[in-house]
N, C-alpha and C positions, 0 to 999 in steps of 0.2 A: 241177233235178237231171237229169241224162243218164241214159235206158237203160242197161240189165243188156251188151246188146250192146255200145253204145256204151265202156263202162266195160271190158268184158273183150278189148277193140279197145285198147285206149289202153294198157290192162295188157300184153297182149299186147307191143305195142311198145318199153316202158320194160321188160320181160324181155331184149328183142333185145338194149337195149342196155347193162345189166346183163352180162349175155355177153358183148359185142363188148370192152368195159373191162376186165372179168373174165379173158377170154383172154390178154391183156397181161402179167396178175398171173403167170398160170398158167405163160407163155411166160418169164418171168422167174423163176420156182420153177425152172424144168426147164433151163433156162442155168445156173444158181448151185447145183442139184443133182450136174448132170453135172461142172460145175467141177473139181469137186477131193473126197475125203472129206469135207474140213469144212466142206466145203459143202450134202454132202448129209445133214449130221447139223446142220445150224443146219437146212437145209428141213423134214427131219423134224420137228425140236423144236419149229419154228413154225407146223406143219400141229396138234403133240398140243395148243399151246395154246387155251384159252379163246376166242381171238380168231381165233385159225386154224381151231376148229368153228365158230365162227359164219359165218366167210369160206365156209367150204366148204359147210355145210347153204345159205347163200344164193345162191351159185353152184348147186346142184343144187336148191333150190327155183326160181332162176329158169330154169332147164332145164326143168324138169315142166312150170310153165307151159306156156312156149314151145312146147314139143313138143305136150302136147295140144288148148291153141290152135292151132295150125300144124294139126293134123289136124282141128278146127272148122272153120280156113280152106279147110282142101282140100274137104270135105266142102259147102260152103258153096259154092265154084267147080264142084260137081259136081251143083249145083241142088237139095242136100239139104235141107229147111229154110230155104230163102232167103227163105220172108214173112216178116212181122214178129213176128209170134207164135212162129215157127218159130226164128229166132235166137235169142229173148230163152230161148228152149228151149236152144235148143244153148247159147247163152252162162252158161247153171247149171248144165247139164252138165258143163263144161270146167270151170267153179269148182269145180263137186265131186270130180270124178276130182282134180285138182288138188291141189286140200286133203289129199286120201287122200294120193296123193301125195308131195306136201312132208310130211306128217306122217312119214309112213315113212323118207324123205329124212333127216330130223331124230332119229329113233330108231336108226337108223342109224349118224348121223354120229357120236351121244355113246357107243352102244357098243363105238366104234372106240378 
């Protein structure tokens, strides 16, 4: 089994690219929103669906991540915590803030 570090490393990077894909979706929402009116009332209708919350809380769950991993890494490049004891620290720290988080993220997205 791999490290807490190891694990919130790998996590971290399957975020990036959850995003990088994501942004695509996004960039295509906002082409066929601008489009034309009926374009931005199919984007709408497709964002209030069941499937369009789930799209959205996991696009903004995979942001949290990222984001408080990225400020692990930075912190980490700043000699913070960089034994090994020290990561496997910081890397359930980021899990945690994270969780919080995405939870918020997700109470959020359904009382929208």
């Amino acid at each position: 089994s791999l490290p807490i570090a190891a694990l919130a490393s790998i996590t971290h990077r399957v975020a990036g690219i959850v995003l990088f894909v994501g942004t695509a979706f996004l960039l295509w929402g906002l082409e066929l929103s601008l489009s034309s009116e009926a374009g931005f009332q199919s984007v709408t209708g497709l964002i209030a669906s069941p499937l369009g919350k789930f799209v959205t809380w996991g696009l903004l769950a995979a942001l949290a991540y990222h984001f408080v991993a990225g400020i692990k890494h930075l912190l980490l490049d700043m000699e913070i915590a960089d034994t090994k004891e020290g990561g496997a620290f910081a890397a359930k720290v980021a899990i945690f803030f994270s969780v919080v988080l995405i939870g918020l993220a997700g109470i959020w997205v359904i009382t929208l």
